[in-house]
Every structure is written in structure tokens, then in C-alpha cells.
C-alpha positions in Angstrom: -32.4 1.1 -32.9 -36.1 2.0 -32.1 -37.7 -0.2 -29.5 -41.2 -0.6 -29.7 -43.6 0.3 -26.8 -40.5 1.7 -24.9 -40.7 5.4 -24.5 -39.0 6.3 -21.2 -36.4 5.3 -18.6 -38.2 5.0 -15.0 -35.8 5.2 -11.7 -37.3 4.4 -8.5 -35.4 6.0 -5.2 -36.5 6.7 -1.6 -36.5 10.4 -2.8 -38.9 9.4 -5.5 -39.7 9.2 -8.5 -37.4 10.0 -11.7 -38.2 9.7 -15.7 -35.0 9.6 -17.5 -34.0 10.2 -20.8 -34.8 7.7 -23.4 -30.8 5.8 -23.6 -32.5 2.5 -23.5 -31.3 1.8 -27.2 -28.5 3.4 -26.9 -27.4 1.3 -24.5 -28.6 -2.0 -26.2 -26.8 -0.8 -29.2 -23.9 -1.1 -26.9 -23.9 -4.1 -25.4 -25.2 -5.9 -29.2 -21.6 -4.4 -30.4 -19.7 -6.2 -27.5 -16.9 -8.1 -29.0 -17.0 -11.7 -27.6 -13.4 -12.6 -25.8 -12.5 -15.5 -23.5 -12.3 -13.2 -20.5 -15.1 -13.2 -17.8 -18.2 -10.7 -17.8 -19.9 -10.1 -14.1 -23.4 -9.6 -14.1 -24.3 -8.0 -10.9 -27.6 -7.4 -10.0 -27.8 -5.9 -6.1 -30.5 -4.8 -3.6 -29.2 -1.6 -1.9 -32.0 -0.9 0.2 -30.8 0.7 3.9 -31.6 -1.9 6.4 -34.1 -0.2 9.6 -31.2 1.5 10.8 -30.1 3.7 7.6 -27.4 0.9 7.0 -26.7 -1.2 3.6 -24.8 -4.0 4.0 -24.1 -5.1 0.3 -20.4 -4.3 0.8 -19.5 -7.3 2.9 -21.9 -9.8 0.7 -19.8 -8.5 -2.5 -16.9 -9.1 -1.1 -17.8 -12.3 -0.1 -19.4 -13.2 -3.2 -16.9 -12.6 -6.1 -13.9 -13.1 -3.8 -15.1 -16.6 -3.9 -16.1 -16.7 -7.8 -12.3 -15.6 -8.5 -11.0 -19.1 -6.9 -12.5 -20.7 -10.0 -10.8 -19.0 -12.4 -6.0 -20.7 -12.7 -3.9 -18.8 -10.7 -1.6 -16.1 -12.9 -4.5 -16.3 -15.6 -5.6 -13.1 -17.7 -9.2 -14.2 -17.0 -8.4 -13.8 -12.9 -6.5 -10.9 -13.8 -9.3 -9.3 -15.8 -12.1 -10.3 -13.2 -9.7 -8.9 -10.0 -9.6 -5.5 -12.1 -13.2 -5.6 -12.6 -14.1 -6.5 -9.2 -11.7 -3.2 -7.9 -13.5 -1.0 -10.3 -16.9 -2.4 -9.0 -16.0 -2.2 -5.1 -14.6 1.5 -5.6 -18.2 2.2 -7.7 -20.3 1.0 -4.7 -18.0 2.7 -2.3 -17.1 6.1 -4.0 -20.1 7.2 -6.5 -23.4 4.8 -5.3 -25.9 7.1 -4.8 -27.6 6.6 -1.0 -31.3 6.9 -2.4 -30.6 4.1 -5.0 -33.0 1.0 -3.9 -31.2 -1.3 -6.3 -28.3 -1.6 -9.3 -27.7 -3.9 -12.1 -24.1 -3.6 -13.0 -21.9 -5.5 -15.9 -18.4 -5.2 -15.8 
């Protein structure tokens, strides 16, 4: 799928900077062929700028934040179920493979 007027991938860090390859419609192509279920999707769009003392302090806010989304979803549900497992892979992500220098993250899970 050719987009038009898009030609690169832009990534703004502290460390500068970065032009990445062109995936853009390779990823749209992906999401387009996302089969529609009855389980949840989490849109996640987060600031991850260091606060003046070199500290982020998304972690607590996530937890926070989608612990309390899960209470709206029937106990022993595959919908809770499915949004826990997502929520785990999302908190390990931001805790095991975030990148310091990234300013800010979209992520759908």
C-alpha cells in the first residue's frame, strides 16, 4: 500500500534526530488486516520524558491507569483475562526494552 506524500519515518530522542525506514505501510497494512474479536484493544499513548532529575515516572501512572480500566471488564472473563495478559506484556515492555532516550511511545496491545 503506497501512501502518498509519506516518504520517511521521523524519531525524535534526546540523543537526536533519527530517519527511519519507510515501514509506515507496512504497518498500516497490518493493523487494516486485524481480525475484529470481542476482546479489548489498549491504545496507549505515553509521555516518557525524564522529569529534572533524570527520572520517568510513567510506571506508577500505568499501573494506576489500566489497573483501574480492568475493574470494568466481569470477573473470570476472557476479555479481563486477555487485557491482564496485555497489560503484563506492556509493563515488562516499558520496564525491560524502553529505550531511555525515547521522549514518547504509542503502543497497541
Amino acid at each position: 500500500m503506497e501512501i502518498p506524500g509519506v516518504v520517511r519515518l521521523v524519531l525524535y530522542t534526546q540523543s537526536g534526530l533519527h530517519i527511519m525506514p519507510n515501514l509506515l505501510a507496512e504497518q498500516i497494512d497490518t493493523l487494516a488486516a486485524f481480525a475484529p474479536n470481542a476482546l479489548p484493544v489498549i491504545s496507549l499513548y505515553l509521555n516518557t520524558q525524564s522529569d529534572d532529575h533524570g527520572r520517568g515516572h510513567f510506571a506508577s501512572f500505568i499501573r494506576k491507569e489500566l489497573h483501574t480500566r480492568a475493574r470494568t471488564f466481569a470477573h473470570q472473563s476472557a476479555a479481563r483475562a486477555s487485557f491482564f495478559a496485555d497489560v503484563d506484556r506492556i509493563e515488562k515492555y516499558l520496564a525491560t526494552e524502553l529505550r531511555p532516550s525515547t521522549n514518547g511511545l504509542a503502543l497497541f496491545a
